[in-house]
Residue, then its C-alpha position, 0 to 999 in steps of 0.5 A: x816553228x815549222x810543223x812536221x808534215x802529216x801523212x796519212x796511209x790507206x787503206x789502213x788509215x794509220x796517220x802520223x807527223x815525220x820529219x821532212x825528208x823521211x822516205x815514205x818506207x821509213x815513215x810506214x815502218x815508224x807508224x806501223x803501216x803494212x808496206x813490204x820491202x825484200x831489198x831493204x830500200x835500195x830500190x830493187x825490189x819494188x815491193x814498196x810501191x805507193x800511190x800518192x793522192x792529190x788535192x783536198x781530202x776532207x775526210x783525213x783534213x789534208x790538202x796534198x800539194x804537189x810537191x808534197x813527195x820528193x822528186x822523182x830520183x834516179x833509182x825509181x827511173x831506172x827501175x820504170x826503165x827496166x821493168x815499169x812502174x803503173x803511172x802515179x806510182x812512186x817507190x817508197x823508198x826512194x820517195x821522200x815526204x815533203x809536206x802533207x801527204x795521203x799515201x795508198x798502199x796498193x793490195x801487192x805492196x801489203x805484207x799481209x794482204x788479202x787473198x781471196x779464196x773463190x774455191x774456199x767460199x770467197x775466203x780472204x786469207x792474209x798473207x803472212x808467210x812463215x818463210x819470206x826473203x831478205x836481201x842484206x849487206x854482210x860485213x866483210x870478214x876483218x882480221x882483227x875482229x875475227x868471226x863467222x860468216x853465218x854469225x855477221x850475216x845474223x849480224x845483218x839480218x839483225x841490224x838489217x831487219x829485226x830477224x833472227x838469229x838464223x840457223x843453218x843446215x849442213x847443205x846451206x851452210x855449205x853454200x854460204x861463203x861462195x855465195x856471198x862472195x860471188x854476190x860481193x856481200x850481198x845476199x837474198x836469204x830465205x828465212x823460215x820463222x814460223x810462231x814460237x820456232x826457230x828461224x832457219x836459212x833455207x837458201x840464199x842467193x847472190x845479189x838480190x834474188x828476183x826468182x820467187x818462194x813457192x810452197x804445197x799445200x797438200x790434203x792427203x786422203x786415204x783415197x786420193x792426194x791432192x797438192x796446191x803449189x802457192x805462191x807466197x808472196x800473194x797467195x796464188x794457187x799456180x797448179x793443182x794436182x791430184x793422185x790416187x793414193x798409192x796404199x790403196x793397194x794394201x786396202x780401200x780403207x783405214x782399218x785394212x791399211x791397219x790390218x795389213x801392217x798389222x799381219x804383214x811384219x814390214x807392212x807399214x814401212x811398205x806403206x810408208x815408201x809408197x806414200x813419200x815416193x808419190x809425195x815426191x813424184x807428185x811434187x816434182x811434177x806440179x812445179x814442172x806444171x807451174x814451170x817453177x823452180x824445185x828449189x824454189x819450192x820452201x815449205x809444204x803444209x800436209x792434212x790427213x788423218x791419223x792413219x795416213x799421218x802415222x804412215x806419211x810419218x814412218x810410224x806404225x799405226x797398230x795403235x790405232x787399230x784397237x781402244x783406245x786408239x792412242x796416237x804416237x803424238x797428236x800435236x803439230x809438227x815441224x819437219x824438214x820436207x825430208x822427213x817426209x820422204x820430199x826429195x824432189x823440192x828445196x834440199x832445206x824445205x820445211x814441213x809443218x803436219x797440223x794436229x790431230x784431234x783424237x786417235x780417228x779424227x786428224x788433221x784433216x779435220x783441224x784442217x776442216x776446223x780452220x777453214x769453216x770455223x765452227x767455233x765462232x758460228x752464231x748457229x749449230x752449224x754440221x760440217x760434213x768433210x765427205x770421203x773415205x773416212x768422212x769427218x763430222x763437226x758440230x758446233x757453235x761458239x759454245x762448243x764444237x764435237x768432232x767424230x770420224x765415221x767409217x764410210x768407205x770409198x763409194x761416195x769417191x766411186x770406189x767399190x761401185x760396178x761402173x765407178x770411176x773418180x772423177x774425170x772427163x767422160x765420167x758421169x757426175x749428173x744425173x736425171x730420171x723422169x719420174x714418168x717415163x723412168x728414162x735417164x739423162x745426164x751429164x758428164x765431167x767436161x762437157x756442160x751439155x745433158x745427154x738428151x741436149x743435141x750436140x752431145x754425142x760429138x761434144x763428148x766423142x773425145x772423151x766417150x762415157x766411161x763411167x760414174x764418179x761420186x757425185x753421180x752415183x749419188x744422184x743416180x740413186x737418189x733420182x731412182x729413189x724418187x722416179x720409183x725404181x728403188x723403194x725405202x729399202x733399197x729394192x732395185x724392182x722388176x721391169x714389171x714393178x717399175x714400168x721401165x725395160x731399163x731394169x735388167x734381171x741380174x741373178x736374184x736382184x736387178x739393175x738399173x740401165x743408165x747408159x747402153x754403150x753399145x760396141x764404142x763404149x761400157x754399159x753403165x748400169x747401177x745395180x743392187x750391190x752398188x745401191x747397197x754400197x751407197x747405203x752403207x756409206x750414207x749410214x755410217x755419215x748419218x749415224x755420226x752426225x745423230x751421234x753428235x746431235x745426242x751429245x748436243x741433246x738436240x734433233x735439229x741443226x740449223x745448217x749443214x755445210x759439205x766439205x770434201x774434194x767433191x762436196x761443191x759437186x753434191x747436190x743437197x737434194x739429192x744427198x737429202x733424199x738419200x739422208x746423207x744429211x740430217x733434215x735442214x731446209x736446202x737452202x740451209x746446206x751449202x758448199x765447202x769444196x775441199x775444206x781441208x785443202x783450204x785450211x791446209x792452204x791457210x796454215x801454209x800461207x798465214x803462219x799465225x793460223x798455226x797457233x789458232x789451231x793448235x790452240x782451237x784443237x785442244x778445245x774440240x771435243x771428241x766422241x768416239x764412233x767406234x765404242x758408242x753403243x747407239x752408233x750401231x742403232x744409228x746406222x741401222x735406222x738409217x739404212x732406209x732411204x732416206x730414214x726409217x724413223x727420223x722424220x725429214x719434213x723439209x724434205x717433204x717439202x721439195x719432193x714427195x717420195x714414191x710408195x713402193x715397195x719390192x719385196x719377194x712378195x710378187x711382181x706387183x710390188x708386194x705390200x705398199x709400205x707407209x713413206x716415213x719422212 
């Protein structure tokens, strides 16, 4: 009796007995083993690609002979002829297994294979697409058997791969028999199947359809708009882009943006078109970026807070401006991309809008909670997604707490006198020599510091314009700590300091950062501006203390940065401000746009959808707006860095100045006691 040859799969490590005879996709299909094919196994697509072992394998207790494939077929020959397969390669459908045989399945022939996310915190990502391309044989229209053509193309994809049925909009349909006959019934269709939803033709093409599937993922804030078009096949991002949002124009902030569609009747169906119509530009010019077709651009994945989610939607958001700041619906959408205002992308795009958590905590932070996990953290992790209206998550695999927090646009450079976002020639660090009180820095674009030679000719292109979030952040915090702003936020005299760089300017005074003489702007820091950081950095505070309270604790044991620029925030520095609660420094890490991230997971893994719908129902929610120790909060820490809470890791790093610039005289008034 002769035995039926072993085949063992890696990485996987999925072995098992197949008929001599049996193609290598046949046998990974019968053994469960993760080997993509689009074309079905004619040997087209070569998305089957396989590298067989040679020689003894102790470890699986095979022994690969060398004719334990088939030969080598015409199809795979002529596929090398046409496009190359890397050496030892085989097809996997076209290679038939002879005798025992250890098979690898390399990263880009695994339909859910790993992505790694540099950007999200080295993330791997397994990719599993919601929409995905199928190439099918349709039967030919019978007289005697009369029916559809969409009804034996289900016929297909049912026999053909196990999906389906399909349902087709008007402008698909539309396109179904021309295509089909120009392709001699055969077909690539795009199916659009996400969990526990109905699969949906997006598009079809005659013949097999070598062209791509593209998709956005895209964080809209209240400040800026930032869109990554994926590649959905392996999870690569081709081009990023971002704008400002264009409601910035009826308000900086959420609560104006209410109030305007509140006061102004047509005011938010205003907002709405402004928002789509930049969706739709912003769209159309990250695939001409990428150089990839618009048609080709199937789903889009969006994050934003309520606010923005009510007004991307069309729907009113005066709910949401008074208690107890219902939402219109707070679960998951499914869309058509049109819905949305996106014209400019595949007519039968889809759109999938994650759920919100509460009336002031959306999507954005269930994008925030699919990125970091807070969830299944084994300490107390604070995750901070900073921007105009920051998100705030405590937790660990007991439970999580979420809030929002008021903190303005100032950390995004907004509403500060030289302030700018962030672009070549703005100012994003910045040192100031504790003694001489004098200041260097750096700007976006170029690595050198302004004392370094070369500077001036490195940035000659750029000029210095001004000073975006991260720079405003440490400018203040370095004055602070070089004794030119004391704990109040008191910008002292040139008398009081020591330094001619702080300029008189009506009853308060300024700190020269950069005199650009007639080429360039004067970029100074001055009261208001440290008035605004202080109004941002109380407002992230006291929802942090917030969640602290209902944790019943005084300590976290991590804090992690998210935002758009959160990878650019040093800890230090948001420390000495007391952005942050007191944690040791090398407890606070890096996020980068964790928003963005998770938006880019929910679009390239379908079944993190259902994670996070399921993971949103179990976070608890403490409203900011009507706890009456918020306000308690925000007062407190209106110092810099605290007035009462101490920070002895801080204290650790850095000892903070004693000064103290009151009304009192020009030698600094009454020392105050550095508290923290």
């Amino acid at each position: 009796m002769t035995t039926d040859p072993l085949v063992v799969f890696t990485p996987s490590g999925k072995r098992g007995r197949v008929p001599a005879g049996t193609t290598v996709l046949a046998a990974a299909r019968r053994l469960g083993v993760d080997l993509d094919s689009v074309c079905g196994g004619r040997g087209i697509c070569s998305k089957c690609q396989v590298t067989p072992g040679k020689g003894a394998f102790s470890k699986h207790g095979v022994t690969v002979a060398e004719d334990a494939l088939g030969p080598w077929n015409a199809v795979e020959q002529r596929y090398d002829d046409k496009r190359g397969l890397k050496p030892g390669r085989r097809l996997g459908c076209q290679a038939e297994i002879h005798g025992d045989v250890v098979l690898d399945v390399p990263p880009e022939s695994q339909v859910h294979r790993q992505v790694v996310r540099k950007a999200a915190a080295v993330r791997a990502i397994t990719m599993d697409p919601a929409t995905r391309l199928y190439l099918v044989e349709v039967a030919e229209p019978d007289m005697h058997e009369p029916s559809g053509d969409l009804e034996r193309l289900n016929a297909a994809l049912a026999d053909q791969w196990g999906v389906g049925p399909v349902t087709a909009p008007l402008s698909v349909l539309t396109q179904l028999q021309p295509v089909l006959r120009q392709g001699g019934w055969q077909a690539t269709v795009a199916v659009h199947a996400p969990p526990g939803q109905p699969a949906r033709l997006i598009d079809l093409w005659p013949g097999f359809y070598e062209g791509g599937l593209y998709g956005l993922a895209v964080d809209l804030g209240s400040t800026t708009v930032a869109a990554h078009l994926c590649d959905l096949s392996d999870g690569r991002v081709l081009a990023s882009a971002g704008i400002m949002n264009p409601q910035i124009r009826f308000g900086e902030d959420l609560m104006s943006r209410v109030s305007y569609a509140m006061m102004n009747p047509g005011g938010a169906v205003e907002m709405t078109a402004a928002v789509q119509e930049a969706l739709a530009t912003l769209a159309a010019e990250i695939a001409a970026e990428a150089q990839v077709d618009a048609r080709a651009v199937v789903e889009t994945v969006v994050v934003c807070n309520p606010v923005m989610h009510h007004l991307l939607l069309g729907i009113d958001p005066v709910e949401l401006g008074q208690a107890p700041f219902a939402l219109a619906t707070s679960g998951a959408l499914n869309l058509a991309a049109t819905d949305l205002g996106l014209s400019t992308i595949n007519p039968a795009a889809r759109a999938y809008l994650l759920p919100c958590i509460a009336g002031h905590v959306g999507a954005d932070a269930a994008a925030v909670a699919l990125s970091e996990a807070p969830g299944k953290s084994e300490d107390l992790v604070l995750v901070v997604d900073v921007g105009t209206n920051a998100e705030i998550l405590l937790g660990d695999r007991t439970r999580v707490l979420a809030c929002s927090s008021p903190t303005g646009p100032a950390f995004e450079g907004a509403q500060i006198s030289s302030g700018q976002r962030a672009a070549p020639g703005a100012i994003d660090a910045v040192r100031i020599d504790p003694a001489t009180k004098e200041p260097r820095f750096r700007v976006i674009g170029c690595d050198l510091w302004s004392d370094d030679p070369g500077f001036a000719a490195a940035t000659a292109e750029s000029g210095i314009t001004g000073i975006c979030g991260s720079g405003i952040i440490e400018a203040v915090a370095e004055m602070r700590m070089a004794g030119l702003v004391d704990a109040s936020g008191l910008i002292g005299s040139a008398a009081q300091t020591g330094t001619d760089r702080s300029l008189p300017e009506g009853r308060t005074h300024a700190y020269l950062l950069h005199d650009g003489g007639a080429d360039g702007p004067r970029i100074t820091v001055t009261q208001g501006d440290i008035r605004a950081i202080q109004l941002a950095k109380s407002a992230l505070y006291a929802g942090a203390r917030l969640l602290m309270d209902e944790r019943a604790v005084d300590k976290v044991d991590r804090v992690v940065l998210a935002g758009a620029f959160g990878a650019h925030i040093s800890p230090l520095h948001a420390m000495v401000l007391g952005m942050i609660p007191d944690v040791p420094l090398a407890k606070v890490t890096s996020a980068g746009n964790a928003a963005g991230t998770g938006a880019r997971i929910a679009l390239l893994n379908a079944a993190s959808r259902t994670e996070i719908e399921a993971t949103v129902r179990e976070i608890v929610k403490v409203e900011t707006a009507i706890e009456p120790r918020f306000q308690e909060h925000f007062v407190a820490a209106n110092a810099l860095p605290h007035a009462s809470d101490p920070f002895p890791e801080l204290a650790r790093e850095v000892t903070l100045p004693h000064v103290a610039f009151n009304a009192g005289g020009e030698d600094g008034g009454r020392r105050r006691r550095r508290r923290g």
